[in-house]
Predicted model as a PDB file, atoms N, CA, C, CB and O in Angstrom, pLDDT in the B-factor column:
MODEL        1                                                                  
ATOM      1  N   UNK A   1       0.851  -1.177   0.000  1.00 58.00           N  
ATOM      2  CA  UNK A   1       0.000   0.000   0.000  1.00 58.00           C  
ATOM      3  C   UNK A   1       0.895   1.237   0.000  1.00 58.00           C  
ATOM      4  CB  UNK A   1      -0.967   0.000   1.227  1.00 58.00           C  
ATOM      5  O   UNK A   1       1.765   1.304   0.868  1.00 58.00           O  
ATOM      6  N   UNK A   2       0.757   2.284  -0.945  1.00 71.00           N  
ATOM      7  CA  UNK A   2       1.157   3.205  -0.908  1.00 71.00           C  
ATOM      8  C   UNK A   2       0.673   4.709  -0.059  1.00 71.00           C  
ATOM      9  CB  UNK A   2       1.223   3.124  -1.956  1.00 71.00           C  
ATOM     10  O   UNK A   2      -0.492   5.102   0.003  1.00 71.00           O  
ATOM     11  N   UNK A   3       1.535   5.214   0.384  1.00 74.00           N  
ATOM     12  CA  UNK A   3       1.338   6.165   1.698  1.00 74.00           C  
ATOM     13  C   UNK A   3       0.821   7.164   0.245  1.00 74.00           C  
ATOM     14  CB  UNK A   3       3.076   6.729   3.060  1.00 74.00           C  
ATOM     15  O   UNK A   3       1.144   7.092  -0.941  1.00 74.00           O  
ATOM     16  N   UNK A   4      -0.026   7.993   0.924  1.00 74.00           N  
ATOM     17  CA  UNK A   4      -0.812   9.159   0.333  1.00 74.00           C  
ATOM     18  C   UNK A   4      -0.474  10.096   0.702  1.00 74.00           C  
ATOM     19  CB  UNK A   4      -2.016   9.263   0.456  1.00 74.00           C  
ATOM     20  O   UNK A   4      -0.403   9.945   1.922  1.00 74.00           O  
ATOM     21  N   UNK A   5      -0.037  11.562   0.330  1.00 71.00           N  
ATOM     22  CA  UNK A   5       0.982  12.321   0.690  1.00 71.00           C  
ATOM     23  C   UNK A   5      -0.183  13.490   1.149  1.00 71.00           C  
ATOM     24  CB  UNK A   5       2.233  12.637  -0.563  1.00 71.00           C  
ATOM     25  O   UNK A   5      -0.862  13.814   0.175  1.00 71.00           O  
ATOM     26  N   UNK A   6      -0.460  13.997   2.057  1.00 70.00           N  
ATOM     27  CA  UNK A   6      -1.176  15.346   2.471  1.00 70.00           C  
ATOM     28  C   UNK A   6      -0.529  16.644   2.225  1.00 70.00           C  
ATOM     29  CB  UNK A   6      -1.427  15.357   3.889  1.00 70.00           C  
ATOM     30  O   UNK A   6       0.642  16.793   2.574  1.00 70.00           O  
ATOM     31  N   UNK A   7      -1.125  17.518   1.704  1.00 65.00           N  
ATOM     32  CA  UNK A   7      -0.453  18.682   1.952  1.00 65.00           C  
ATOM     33  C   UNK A   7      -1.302  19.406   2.927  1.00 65.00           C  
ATOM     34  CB  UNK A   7      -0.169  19.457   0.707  1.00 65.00           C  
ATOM     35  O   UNK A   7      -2.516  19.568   2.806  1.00 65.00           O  
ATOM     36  N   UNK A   8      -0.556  19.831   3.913  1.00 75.00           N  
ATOM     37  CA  UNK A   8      -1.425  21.127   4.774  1.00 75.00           C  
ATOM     38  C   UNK A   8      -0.622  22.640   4.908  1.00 75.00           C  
ATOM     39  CB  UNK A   8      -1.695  20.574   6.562  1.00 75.00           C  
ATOM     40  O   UNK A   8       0.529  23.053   5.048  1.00 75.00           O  
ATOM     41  N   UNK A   9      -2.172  23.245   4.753  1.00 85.00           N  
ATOM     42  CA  UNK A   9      -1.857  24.699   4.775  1.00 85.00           C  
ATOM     43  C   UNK A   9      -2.183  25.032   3.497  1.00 85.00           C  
ATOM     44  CB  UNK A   9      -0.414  25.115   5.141  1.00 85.00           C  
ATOM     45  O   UNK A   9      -2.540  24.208   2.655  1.00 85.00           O  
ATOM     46  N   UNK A  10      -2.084  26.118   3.327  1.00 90.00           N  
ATOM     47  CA  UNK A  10      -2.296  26.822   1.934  1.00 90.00           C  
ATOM     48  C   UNK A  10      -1.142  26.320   0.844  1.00 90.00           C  
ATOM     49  CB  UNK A  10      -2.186  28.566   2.142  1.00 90.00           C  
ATOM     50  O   UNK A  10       0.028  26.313   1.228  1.00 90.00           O  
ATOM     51  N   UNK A  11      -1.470  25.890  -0.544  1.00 91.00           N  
ATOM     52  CA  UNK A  11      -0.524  26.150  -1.708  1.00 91.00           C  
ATOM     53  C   UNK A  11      -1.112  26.837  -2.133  1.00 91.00           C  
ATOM     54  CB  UNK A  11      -0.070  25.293  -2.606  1.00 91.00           C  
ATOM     55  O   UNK A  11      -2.133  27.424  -1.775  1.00 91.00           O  
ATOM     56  N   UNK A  12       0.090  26.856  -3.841  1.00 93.00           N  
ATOM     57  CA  UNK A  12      -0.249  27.513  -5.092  1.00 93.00           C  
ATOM     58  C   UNK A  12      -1.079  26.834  -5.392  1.00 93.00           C  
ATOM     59  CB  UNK A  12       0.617  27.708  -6.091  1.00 93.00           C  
ATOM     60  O   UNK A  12      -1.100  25.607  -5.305  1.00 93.00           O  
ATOM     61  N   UNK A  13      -2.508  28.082  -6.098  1.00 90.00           N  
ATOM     62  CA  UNK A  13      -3.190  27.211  -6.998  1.00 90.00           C  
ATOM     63  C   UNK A  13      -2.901  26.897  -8.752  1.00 90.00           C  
ATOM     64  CB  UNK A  13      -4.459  27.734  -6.832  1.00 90.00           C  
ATOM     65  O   UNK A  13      -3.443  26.437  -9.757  1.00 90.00           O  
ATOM     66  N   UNK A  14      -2.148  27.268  -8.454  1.00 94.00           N  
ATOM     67  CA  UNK A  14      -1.706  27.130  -9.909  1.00 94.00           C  
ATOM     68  C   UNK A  14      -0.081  25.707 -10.040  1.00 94.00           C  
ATOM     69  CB  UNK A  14      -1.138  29.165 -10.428  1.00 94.00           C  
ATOM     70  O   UNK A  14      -0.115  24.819 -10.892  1.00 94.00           O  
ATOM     71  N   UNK A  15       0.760  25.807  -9.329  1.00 93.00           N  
ATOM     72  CA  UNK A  15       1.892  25.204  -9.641  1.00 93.00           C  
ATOM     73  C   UNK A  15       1.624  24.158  -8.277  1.00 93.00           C  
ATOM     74  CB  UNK A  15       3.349  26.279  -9.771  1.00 93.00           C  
ATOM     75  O   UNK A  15       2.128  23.048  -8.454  1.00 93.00           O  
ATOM     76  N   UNK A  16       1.059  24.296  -7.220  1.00 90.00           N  
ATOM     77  CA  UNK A  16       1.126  23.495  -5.964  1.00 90.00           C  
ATOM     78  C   UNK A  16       2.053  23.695  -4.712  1.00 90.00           C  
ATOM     79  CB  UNK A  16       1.394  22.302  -6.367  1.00 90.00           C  
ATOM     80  O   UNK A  16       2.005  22.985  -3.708  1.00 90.00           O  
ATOM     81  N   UNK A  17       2.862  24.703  -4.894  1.00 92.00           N  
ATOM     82  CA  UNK A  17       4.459  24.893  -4.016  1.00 92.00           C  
ATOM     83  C   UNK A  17       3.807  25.221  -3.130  1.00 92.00           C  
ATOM     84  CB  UNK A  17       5.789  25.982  -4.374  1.00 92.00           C  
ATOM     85  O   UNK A  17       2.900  26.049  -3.201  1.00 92.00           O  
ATOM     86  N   UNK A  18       4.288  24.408  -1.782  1.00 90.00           N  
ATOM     87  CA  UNK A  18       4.056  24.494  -0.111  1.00 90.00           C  
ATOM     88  C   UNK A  18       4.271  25.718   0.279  1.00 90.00           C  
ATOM     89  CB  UNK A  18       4.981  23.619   0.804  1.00 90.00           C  
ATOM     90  O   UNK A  18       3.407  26.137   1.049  1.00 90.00           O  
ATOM     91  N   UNK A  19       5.417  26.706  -0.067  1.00 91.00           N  
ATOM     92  CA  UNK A  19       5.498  28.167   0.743  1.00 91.00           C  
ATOM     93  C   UNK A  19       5.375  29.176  -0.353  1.00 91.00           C  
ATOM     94  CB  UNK A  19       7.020  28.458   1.642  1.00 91.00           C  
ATOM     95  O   UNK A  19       5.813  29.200  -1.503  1.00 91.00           O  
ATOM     96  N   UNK A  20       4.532  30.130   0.462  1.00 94.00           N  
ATOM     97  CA  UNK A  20       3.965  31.531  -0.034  1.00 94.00           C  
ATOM     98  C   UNK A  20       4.192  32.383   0.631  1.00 94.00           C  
ATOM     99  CB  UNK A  20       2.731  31.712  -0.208  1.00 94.00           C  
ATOM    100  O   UNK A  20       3.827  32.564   1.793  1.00 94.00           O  
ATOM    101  N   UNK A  21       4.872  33.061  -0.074  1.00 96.00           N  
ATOM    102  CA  UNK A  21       5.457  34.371   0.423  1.00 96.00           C  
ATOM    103  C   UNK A  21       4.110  35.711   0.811  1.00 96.00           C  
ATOM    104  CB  UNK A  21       6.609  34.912  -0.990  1.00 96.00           C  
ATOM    105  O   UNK A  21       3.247  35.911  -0.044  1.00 96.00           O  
ATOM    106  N   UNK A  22       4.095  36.511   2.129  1.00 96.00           N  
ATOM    107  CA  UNK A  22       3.101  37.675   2.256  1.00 96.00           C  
ATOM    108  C   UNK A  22       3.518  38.357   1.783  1.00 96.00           C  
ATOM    109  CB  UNK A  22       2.682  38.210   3.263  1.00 96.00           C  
ATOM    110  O   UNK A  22       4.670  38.596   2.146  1.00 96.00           O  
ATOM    111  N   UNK A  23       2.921  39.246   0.565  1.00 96.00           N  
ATOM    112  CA  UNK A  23       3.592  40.972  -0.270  1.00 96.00           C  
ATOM    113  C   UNK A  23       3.040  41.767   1.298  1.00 96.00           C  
ATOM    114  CB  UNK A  23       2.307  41.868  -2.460  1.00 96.00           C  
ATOM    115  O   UNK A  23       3.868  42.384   1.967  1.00 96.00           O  
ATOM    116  N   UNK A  24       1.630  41.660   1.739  1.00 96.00           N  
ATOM    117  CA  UNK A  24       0.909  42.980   2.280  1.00 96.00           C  
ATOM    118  C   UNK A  24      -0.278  42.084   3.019  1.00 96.00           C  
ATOM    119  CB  UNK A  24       0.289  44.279   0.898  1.00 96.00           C  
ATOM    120  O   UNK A  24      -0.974  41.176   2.563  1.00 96.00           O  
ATOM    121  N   UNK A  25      -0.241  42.651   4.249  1.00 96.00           N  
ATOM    122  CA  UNK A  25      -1.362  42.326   5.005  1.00 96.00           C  
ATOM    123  C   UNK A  25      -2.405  43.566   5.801  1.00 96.00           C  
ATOM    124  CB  UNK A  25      -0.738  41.410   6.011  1.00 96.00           C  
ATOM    125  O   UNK A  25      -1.912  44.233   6.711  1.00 96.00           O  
ATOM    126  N   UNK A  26      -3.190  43.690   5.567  1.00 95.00           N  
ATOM    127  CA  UNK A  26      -4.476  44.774   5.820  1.00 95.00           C  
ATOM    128  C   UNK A  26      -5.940  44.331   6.477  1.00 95.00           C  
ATOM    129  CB  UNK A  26      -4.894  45.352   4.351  1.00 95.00           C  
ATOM    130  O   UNK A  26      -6.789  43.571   6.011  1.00 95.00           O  
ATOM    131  N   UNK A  27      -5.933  44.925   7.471  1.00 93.00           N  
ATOM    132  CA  UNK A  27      -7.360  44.804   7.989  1.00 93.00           C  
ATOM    133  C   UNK A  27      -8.106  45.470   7.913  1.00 93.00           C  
ATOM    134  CB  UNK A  27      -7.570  44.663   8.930  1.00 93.00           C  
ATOM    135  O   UNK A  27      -7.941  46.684   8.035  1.00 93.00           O  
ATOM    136  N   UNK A  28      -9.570  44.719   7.606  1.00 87.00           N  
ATOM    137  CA  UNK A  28     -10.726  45.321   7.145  1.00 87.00           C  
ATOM    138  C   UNK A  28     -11.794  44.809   7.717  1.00 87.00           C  
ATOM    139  CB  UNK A  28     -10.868  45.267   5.854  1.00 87.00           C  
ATOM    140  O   UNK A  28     -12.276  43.676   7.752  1.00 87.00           O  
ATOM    141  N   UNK A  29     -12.189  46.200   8.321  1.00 84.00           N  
ATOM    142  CA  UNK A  29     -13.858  45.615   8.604  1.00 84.00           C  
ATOM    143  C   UNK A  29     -13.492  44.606  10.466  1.00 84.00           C  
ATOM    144  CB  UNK A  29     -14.536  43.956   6.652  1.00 84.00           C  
ATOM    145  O   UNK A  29     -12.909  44.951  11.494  1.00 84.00           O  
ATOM    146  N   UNK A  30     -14.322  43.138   9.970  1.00 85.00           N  
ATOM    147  CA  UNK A  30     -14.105  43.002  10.866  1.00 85.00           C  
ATOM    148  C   UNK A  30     -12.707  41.027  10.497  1.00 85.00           C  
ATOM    149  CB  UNK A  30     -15.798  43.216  11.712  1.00 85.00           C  
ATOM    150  O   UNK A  30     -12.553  40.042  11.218  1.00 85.00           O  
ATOM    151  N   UNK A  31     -12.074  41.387   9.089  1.00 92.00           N  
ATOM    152  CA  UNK A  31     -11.234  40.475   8.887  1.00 92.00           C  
ATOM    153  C   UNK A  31      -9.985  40.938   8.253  1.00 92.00           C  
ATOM    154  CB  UNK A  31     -11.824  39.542   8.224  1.00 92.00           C  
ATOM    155  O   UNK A  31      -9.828  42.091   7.851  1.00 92.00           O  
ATOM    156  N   UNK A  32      -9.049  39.947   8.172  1.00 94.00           N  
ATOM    157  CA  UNK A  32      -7.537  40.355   7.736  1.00 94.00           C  
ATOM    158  C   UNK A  32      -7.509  40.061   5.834  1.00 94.00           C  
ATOM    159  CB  UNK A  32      -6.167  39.076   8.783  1.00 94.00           C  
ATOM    160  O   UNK A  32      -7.934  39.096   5.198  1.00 94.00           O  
ATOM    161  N   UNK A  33      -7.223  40.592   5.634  1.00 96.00           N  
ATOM    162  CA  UNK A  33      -7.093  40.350   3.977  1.00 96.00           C  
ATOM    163  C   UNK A  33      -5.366  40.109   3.453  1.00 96.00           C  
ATOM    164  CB  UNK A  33      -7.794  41.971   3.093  1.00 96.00           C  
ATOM    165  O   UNK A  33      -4.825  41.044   4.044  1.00 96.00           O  
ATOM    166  N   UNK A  34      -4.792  39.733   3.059  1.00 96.00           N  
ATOM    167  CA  UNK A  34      -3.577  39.236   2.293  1.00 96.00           C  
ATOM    168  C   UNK A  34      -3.138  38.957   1.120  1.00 96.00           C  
ATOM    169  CB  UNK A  34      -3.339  38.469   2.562  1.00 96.00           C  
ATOM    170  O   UNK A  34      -3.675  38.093   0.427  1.00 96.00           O  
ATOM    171  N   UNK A  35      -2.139  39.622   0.745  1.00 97.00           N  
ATOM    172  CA  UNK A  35      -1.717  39.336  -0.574  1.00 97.00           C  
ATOM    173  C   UNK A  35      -0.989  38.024  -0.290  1.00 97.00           C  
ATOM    174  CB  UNK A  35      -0.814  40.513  -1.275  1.00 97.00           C  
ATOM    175  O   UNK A  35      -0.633  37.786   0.864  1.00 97.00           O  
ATOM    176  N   UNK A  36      -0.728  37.090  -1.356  1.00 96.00           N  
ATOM    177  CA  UNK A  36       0.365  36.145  -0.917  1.00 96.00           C  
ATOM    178  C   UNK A  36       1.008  36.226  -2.470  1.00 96.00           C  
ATOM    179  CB  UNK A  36      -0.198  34.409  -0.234  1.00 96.00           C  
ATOM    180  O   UNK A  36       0.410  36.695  -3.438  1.00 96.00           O  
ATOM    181  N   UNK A  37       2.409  35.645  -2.483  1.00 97.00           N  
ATOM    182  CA  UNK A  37       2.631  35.315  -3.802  1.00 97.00           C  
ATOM    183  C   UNK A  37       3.770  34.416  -3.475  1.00 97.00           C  
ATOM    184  CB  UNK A  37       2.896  36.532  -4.830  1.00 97.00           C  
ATOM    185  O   UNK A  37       4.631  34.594  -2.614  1.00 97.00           O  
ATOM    186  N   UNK A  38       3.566  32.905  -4.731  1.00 96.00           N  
ATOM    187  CA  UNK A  38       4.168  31.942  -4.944  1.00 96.00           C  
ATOM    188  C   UNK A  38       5.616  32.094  -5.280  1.00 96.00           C  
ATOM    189  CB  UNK A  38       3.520  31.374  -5.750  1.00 96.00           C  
ATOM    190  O   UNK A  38       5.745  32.518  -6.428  1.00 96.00           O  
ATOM    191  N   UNK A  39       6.473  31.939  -4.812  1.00 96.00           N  
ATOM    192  CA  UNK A  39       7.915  32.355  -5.107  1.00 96.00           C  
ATOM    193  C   UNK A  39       8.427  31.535  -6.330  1.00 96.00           C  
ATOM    194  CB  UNK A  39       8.895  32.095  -3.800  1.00 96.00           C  
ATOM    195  O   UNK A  39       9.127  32.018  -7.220  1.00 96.00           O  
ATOM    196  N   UNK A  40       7.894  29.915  -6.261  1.00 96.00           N  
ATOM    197  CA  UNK A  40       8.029  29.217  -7.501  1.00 96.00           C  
ATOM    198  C   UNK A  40       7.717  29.878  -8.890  1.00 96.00           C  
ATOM    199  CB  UNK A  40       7.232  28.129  -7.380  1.00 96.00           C  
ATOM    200  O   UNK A  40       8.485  29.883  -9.852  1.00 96.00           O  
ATOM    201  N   UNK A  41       6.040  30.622  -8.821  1.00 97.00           N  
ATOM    202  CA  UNK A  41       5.205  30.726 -10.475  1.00 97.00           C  
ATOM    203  C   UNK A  41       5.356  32.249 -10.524  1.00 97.00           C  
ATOM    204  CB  UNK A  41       3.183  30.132 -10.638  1.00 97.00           C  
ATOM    205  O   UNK A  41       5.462  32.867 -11.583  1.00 97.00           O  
ATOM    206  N   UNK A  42       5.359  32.654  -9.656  1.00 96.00           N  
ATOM    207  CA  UNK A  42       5.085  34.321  -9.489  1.00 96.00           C  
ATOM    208  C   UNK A  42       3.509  34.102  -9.310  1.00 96.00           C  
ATOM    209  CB  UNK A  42       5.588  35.512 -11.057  1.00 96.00           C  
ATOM    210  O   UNK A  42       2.997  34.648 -10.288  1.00 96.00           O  
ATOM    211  N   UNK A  43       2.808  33.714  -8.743  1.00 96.00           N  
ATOM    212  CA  UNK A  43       1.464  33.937  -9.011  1.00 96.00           C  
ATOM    213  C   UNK A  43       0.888  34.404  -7.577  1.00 96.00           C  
ATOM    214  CB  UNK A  43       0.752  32.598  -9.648  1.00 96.00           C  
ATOM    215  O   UNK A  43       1.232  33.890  -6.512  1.00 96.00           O  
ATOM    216  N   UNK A  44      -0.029  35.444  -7.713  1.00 97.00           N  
ATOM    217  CA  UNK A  44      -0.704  36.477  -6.555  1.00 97.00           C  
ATOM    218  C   UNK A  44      -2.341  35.939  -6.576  1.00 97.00           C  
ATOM    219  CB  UNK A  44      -0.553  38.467  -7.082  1.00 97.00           C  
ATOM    220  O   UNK A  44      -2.989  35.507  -7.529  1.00 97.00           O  
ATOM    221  N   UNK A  45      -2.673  36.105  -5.398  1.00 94.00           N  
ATOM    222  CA  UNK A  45      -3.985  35.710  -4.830  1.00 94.00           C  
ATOM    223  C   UNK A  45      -4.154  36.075  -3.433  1.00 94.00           C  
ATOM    224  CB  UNK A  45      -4.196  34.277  -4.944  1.00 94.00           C  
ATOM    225  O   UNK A  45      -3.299  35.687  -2.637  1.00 94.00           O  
ATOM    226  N   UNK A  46      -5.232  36.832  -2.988  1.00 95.00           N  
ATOM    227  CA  UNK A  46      -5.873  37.571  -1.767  1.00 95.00           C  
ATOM    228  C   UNK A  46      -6.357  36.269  -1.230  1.00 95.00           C  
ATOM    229  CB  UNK A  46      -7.131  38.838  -2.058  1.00 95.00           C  
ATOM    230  O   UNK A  46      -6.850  35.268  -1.750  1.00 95.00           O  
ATOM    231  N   UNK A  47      -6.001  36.679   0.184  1.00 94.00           N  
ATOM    232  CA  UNK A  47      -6.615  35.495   1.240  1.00 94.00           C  
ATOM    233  C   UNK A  47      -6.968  36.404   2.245  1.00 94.00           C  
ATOM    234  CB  UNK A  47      -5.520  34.188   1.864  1.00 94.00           C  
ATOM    235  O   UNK A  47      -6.398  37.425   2.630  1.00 94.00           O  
ATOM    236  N   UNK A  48      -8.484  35.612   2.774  1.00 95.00           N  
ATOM    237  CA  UNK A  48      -9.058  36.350   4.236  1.00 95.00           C  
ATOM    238  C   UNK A  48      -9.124  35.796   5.336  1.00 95.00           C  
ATOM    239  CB  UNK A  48     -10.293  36.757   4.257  1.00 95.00           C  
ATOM    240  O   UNK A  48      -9.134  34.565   5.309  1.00 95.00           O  
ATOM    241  N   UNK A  49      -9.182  36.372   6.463  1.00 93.00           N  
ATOM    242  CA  UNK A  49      -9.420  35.946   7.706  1.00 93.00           C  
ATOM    243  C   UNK A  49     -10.014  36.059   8.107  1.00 93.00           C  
ATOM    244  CB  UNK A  49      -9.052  36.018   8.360  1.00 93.00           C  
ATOM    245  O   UNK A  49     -10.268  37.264   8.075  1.00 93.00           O  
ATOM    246  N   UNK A  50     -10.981  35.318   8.920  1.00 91.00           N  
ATOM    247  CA  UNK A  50     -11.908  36.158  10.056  1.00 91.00           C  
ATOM    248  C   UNK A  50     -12.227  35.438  11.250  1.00 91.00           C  
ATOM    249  CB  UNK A  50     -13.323  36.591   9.509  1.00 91.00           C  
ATOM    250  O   UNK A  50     -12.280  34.213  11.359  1.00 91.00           O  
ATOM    251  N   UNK A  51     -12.449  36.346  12.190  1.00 84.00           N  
ATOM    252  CA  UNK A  51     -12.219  35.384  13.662  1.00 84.00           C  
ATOM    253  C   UNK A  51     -14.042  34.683  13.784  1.00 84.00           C  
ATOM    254  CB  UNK A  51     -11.637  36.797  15.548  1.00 84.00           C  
ATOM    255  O   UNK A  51     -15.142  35.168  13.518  1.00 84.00           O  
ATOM    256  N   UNK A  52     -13.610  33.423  14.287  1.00 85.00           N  
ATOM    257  CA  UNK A  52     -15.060  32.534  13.825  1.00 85.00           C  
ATOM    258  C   UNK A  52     -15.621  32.293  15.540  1.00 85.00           C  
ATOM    259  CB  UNK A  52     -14.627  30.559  12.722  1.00 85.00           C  
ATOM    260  O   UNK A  52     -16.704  31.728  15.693  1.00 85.00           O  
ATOM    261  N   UNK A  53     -15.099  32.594  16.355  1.00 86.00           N  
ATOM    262  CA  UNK A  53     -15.042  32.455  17.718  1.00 86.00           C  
ATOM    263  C   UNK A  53     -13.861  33.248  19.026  1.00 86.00           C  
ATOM    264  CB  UNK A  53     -14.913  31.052  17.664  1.00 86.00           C  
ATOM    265  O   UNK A  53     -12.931  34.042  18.887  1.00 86.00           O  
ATOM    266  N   UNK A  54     -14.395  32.640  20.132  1.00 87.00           N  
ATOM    267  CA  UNK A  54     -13.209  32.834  20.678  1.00 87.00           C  
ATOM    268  C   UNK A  54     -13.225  31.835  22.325  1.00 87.00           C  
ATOM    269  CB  UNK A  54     -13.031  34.628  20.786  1.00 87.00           C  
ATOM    270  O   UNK A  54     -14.160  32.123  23.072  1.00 87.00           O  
ATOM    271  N   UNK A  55     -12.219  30.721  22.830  1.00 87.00           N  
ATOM    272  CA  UNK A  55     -12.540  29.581  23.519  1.00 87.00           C  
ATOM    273  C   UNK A  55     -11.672  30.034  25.010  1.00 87.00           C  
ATOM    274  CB  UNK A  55     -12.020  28.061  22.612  1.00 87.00           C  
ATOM    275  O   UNK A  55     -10.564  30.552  25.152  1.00 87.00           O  
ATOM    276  N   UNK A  56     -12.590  29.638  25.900  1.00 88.00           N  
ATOM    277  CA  UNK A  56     -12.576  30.218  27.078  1.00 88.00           C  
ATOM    278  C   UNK A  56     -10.918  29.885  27.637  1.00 88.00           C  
ATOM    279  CB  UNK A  56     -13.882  29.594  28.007  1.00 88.00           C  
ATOM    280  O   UNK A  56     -10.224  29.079  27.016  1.00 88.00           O  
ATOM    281  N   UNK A  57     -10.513  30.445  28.595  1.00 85.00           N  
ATOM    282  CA  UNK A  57      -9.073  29.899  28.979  1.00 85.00           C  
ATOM    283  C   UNK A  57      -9.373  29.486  30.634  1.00 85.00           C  
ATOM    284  CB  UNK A  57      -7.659  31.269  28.744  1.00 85.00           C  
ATOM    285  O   UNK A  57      -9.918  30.074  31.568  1.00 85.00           O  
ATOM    286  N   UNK A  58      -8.560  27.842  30.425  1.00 83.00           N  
ATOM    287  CA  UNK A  58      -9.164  26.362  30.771  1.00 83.00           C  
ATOM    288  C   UNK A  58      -7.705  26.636  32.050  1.00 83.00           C  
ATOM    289  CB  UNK A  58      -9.138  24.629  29.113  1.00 83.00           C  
ATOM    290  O   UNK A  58      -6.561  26.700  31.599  1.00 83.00           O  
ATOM    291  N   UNK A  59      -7.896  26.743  33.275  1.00 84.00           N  
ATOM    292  CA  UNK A  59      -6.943  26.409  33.929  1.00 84.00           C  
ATOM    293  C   UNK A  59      -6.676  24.994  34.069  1.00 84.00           C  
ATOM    294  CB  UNK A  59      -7.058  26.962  34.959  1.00 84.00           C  
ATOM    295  O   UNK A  59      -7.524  24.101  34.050  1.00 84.00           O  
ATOM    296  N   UNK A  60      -4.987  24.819  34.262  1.00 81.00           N  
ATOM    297  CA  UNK A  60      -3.995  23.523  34.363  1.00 81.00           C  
ATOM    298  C   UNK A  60      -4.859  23.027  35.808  1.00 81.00           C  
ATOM    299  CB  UNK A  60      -1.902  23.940  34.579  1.00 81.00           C  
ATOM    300  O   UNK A  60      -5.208  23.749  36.742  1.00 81.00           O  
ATOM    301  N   UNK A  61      -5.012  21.937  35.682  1.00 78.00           N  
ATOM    302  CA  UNK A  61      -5.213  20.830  36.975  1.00 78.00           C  
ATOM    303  C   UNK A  61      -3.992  20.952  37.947  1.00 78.00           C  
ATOM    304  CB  UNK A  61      -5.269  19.101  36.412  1.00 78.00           C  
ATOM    305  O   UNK A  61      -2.797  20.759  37.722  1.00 78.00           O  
ATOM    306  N   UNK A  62      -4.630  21.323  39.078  1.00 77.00           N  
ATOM    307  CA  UNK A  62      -2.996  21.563  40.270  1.00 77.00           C  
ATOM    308  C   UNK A  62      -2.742  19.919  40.509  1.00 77.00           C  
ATOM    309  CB  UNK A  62      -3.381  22.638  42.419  1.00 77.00           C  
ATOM    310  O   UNK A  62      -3.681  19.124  40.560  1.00 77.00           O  
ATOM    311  N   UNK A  63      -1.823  19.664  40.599  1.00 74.00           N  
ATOM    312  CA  UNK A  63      -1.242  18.138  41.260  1.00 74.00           C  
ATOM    313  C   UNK A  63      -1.394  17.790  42.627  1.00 74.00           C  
ATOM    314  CB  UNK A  63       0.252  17.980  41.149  1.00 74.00           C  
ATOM    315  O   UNK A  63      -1.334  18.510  43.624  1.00 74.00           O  
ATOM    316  N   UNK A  64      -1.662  16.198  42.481  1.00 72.00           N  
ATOM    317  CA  UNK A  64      -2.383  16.095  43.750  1.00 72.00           C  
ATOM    318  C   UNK A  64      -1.170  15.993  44.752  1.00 72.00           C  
ATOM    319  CB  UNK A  64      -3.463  14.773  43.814  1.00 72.00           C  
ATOM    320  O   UNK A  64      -0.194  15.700  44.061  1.00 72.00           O  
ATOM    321  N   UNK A  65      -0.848  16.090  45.893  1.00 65.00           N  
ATOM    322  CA  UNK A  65       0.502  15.938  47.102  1.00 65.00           C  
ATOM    323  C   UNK A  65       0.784  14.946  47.662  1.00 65.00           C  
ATOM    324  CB  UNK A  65       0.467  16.631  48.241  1.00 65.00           C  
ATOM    325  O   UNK A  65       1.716  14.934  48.466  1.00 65.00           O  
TER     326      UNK A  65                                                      
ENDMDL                                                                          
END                                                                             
């Protein structure tokens, strides 16, 4: 059986290359907007952000003595 290779995170959509370089990052409204560009193709494409939540902060369990 052959292992199936995942990619995670963002690629190129055009050539596939794992790292993308940020030109410019700007916030708007109530999300982040981004230039990225492929260092392999030269190729540019806007990416957004936006915060979808936010998860409570969980104190550590003290140890028992």
């Amino acid at each position: 059986m052959t292992k199936v290779e995942i990619k995670r995170g963002l690629v190129c959509s055009e050539c596939g290359h794992e790292t993308l370089d940020v030109v410019y990052t700007r916030k708007r409204e109530s999300k982040i907007v981004r230039l990225r560009r492929c260092p392999k193709c030269q190729t540019r494409f806007l990416t957004t952000e936006r915060l979808v939540g936010t998860i409570a902060h969980r104190e550590k369990p003290q140890a028992k003595k």
